[in-house]
Every structure is written in structure tokens, then in C-alpha cells.
C-alpha positions in Angstrom: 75.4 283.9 -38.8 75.0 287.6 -37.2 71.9 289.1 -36.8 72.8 292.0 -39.4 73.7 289.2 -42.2 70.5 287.3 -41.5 68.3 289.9 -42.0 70.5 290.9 -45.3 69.4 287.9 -46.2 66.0 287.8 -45.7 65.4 291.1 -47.4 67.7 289.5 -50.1 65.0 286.6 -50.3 61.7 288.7 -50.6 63.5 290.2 -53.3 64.8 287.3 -55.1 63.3 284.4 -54.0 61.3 283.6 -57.3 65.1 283.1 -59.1 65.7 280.2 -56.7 64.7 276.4 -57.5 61.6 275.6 -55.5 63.9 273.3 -53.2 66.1 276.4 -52.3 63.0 278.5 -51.5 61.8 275.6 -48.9 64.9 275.7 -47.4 65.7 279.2 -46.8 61.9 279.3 -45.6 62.7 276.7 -43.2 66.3 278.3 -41.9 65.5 282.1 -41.7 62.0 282.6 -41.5 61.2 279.1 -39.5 64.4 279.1 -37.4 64.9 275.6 -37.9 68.5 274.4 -37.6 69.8 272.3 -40.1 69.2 268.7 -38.8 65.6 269.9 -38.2 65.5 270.8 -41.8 67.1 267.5 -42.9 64.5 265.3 -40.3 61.7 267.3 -42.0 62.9 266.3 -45.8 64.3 263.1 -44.8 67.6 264.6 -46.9 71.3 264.2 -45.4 72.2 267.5 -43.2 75.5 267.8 -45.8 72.5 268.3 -48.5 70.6 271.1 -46.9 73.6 273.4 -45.8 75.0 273.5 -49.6 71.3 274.1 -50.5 71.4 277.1 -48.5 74.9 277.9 -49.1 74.2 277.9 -52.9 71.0 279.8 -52.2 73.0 282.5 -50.3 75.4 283.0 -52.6 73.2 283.2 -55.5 71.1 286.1 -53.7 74.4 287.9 -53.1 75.2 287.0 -56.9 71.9 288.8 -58.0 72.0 291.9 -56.0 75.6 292.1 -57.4 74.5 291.8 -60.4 71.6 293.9 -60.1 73.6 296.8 -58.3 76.2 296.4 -61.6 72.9 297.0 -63.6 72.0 300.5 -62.0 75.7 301.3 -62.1 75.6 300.8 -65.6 72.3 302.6 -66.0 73.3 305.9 -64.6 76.6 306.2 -66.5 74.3 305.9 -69.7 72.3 308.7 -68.6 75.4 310.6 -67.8 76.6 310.2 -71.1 
């Protein structure tokens, strides 16, 4: 993952991180803000390596989901006060 996309992602998290299961938020923790690879993080949780990359895969993609969603929100905001 680039530079640019993993800080994306870590803004993404401060942001969102309370909409993620407590699992995801330990892993993303672990990954961007710990640097751990992924077979440090599955050696840490005693958890198969396949396990934590679609944790953080499915954590990724549901941050991108909410500041889709949240960005549809504003969009839908200002053309109500347009109107």
C-alpha cells in the first residue's frame, strides 16, 4: 500500500474508527499505526494470517463505505439548501 493511501486511511480511522467492531479497531491499530505486518499481527492474536488480512480488508473497505456515504450525505445537504 502507498504512502498517500495509508495515510487516507488513517485519517479515515480517527474518523470512523468507533463504527468498526472492536476486533477491526485492534487490527488496523496493529497494521497502520503499529506497523506490524500481518503474520506479526496473527502471532500476536494467535489468529490465522488469512483471518487478519480480511479483517482489515473488510475494515478498509467499510471506512471508504462511510466516507462515501458520508460525502453522499453533504451532497444531498447542499442541494436541499439550494432548493
Amino acid at each position: 500500500m502507498d504512502l498517500t493511501k495509508k495515510n487516507h486511511i488513517n485519517a479515515l480511522f480517527g474518523f470512523y474508527d468507533q463504527l468498526l467492531t472492536e476486533k477491526q479497531q485492534q487490527y488496523l491499530q496493529y497494521y497502520f499505526e503499529d506497523d506490524f505486518s500481518i503474520v506479526e499481527i496473527a502471532n500476536a492474536e494467535a489468529v490465522s494470517r488469512q483471518a487478519v488480512s480480511d479483517n482489515i480488508n473488510r475494515a478498509i473497505e467499510l471506512l471508504e463505505k462511510y466516507e462515501r456515504s458520508e460525502e453522499h450525505t453533504s451532497e444531498l445537504q447542499s442541494l436541499e439548501r439550494i432548493s
